[in-house]
Each structure stands twice: as C-alpha cells, then as structure tokens.
C-alpha positions as CSV (number, residue, x, y, z in Angstrom):
1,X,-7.3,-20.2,1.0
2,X,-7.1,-24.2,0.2
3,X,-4.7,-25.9,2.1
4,X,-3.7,-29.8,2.3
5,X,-5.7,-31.8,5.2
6,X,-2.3,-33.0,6.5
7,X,-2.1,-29.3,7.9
8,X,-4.4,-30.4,10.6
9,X,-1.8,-33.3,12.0
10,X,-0.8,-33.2,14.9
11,X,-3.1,-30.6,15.9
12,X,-5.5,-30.6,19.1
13,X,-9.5,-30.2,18.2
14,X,-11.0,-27.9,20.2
15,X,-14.8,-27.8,18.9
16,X,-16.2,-29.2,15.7
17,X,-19.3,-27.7,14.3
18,X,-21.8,-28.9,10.9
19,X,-22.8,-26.1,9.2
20,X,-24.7,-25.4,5.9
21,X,-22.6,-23.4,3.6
22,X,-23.6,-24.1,-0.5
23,X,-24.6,-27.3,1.1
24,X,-23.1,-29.0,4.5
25,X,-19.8,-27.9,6.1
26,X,-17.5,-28.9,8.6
27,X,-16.0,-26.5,11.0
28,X,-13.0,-27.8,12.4
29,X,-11.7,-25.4,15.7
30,X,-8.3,-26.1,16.9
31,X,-6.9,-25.1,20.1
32,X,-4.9,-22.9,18.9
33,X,-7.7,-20.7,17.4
34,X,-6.9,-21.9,14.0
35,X,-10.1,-22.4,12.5
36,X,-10.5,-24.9,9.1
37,X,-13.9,-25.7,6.8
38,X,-13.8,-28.8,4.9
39,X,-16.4,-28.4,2.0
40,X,-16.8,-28.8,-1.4
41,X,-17.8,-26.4,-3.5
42,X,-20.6,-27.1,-6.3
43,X,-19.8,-27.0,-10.0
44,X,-22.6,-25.9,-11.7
45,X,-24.4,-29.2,-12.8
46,X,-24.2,-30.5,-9.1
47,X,-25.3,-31.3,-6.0
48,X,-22.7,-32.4,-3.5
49,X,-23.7,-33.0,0.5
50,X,-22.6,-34.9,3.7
51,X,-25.2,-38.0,3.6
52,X,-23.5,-39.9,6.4
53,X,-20.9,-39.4,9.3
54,X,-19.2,-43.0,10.2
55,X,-18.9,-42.7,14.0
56,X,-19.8,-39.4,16.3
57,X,-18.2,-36.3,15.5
58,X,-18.2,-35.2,19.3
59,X,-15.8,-38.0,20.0
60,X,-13.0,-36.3,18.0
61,X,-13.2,-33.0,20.0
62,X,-10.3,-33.1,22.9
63,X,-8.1,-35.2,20.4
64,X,-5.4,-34.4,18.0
65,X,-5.3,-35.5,14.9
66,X,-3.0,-38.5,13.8
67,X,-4.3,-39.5,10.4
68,X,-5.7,-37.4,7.2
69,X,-7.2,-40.7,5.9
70,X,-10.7,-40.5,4.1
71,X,-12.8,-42.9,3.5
72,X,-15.5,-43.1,1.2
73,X,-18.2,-46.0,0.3
C-alpha cells in the first residue's frame, strides 16, 4: 500500500535500514512496530537508485520526525 510521507510525522524512528529491493530501499522502523519502505519502482525504460545520502542516516534513529521535506540536487 502507498501512503503519503507526512504519515511518518510525528513519529519516533526506531531503526533505519538500506536495502536493495528493484534497486536501493529505505527501511524506515518506527517505534511503534510500524514499518515503511520508501522506494521507487522502475518503469520499464529505467534505472532509478539512491547515488547520495546528505548527512548520516544513523543520526535520525532515536528521533521523531518533524518535516517530510525532500530535497533533491
């Protein structure tokens, strides 16, 4: 199921985990045992990855989340 990134406001991260799944993945564990991927699934003429993380995704785990901006280059 899709859901809207603002679901994750306001909610406490737990763990936070890079996986490959039809390219990279980011699993997103709440404290709550809600569990979210952010990915993007490939159209058939494409290839779409995570190149770059800005910052260290281990700082985000014991925080909750206050903003669903994302930034791109």
């Amino acid at each position: 199921m899709m859901v809207d990134i603002s679901e994750l406001l306001g909610k406490y991260i737990f763990k936070i985990e890079r996986t490959e799944k039809d390219g990279d993945c980011l699993v997103f564990n709440l404290s709550n045992g809600a569990i979210y991927e952010q990915y993007h699934e490939q159209d058939c003429c494409e290839n779409v990855w995570i190149e770059d993380i800005n910052g260290d995704l281990d700082d985000l785990i014991g925080s909750f989340v206050t903003s669903r901006r994302i930034c791109s280059r």
